[in-house]
N, C-alpha and C positions, 0 to 999 in steps of 0.2 A: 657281711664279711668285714673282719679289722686287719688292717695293714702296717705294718712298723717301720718307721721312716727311715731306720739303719744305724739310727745313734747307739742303739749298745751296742751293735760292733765296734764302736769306738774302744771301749772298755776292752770286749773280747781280745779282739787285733792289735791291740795298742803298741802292741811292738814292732805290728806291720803297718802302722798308720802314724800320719803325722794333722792335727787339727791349727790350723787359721782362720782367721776371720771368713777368709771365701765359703771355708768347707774341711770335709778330710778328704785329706789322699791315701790312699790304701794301697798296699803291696799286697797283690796277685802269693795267697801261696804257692798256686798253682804253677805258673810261669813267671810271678817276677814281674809283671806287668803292674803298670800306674792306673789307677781309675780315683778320678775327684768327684767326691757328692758332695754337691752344695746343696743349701735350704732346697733350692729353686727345683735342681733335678731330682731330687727326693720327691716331689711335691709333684710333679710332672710324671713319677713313676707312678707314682698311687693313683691319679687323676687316669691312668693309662690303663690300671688293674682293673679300676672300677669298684672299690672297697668301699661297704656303704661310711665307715668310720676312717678315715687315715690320721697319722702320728704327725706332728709337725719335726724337723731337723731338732736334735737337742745335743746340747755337749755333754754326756755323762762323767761325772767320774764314777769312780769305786766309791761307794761306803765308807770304808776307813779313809778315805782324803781325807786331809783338813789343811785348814788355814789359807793363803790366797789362790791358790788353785781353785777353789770349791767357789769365789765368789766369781771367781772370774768366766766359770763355767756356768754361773746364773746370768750374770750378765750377759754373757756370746748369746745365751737359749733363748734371753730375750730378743735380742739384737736378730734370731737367726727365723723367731715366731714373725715377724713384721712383714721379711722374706717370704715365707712359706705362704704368707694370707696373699699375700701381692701375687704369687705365683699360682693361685689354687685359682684352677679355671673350671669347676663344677662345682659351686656351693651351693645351688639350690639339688643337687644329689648327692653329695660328700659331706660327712661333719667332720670338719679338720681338727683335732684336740691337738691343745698344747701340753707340754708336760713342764711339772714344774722340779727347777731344779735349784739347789744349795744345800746337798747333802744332808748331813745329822743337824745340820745349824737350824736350829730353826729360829731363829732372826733371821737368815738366809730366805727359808721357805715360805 
């Protein structure tokens, strides 16, 4: 079983979410309620499901970004992979993949 660490909701939600160095915070469609995932609780989710593959936290953008947004989203994903290893408490039964990110750039990629 593979499991997704929540970073395309970022994308999706985006008008319900706001992204910082911690994490996103998400706005509840539903009720309007706050929920923060950071690298750590992503990684703490998946470790919980039990998915032989989990996703590490990433910043996505869209596809059509460019210019400093797109590096700065490569950056965080690195910043947020160091997290999510630090956090992965089953690596001899989880393989944690990173994803890589800086959009269509590829000097970025």
């Amino acid at each position: 079983m593979l499991t997704d660490s929540g970073g395309f909701q970022m994308v999706s939600l985006l008008k319900l979410a706001e992204i910082t160095e911690e994490g996103v915070t998400f706005q509840s469609p539903a009720d309007g309620s706050q929920m923060l995932l950071t690298p750590e609780k992503s990684i703490n989710l998946q470790n919980e499901i039990g998915a032989d593959i989990i996703m590490a936290l990433d910043d996505v953008v869209s596809s059509t970004t460019s210019g400093p947004r797109v590096e700065e989203a490569m950056d965080r994903t690195l910043r947020w992979i160091d997290r999510c290893i630090a956090a992965h408490k089953r690596p001899n039964d989880q393989s944690l993949f990173g994803i890589v990110q800086g959009g269509l750039d590829l000097g970025l990629r």
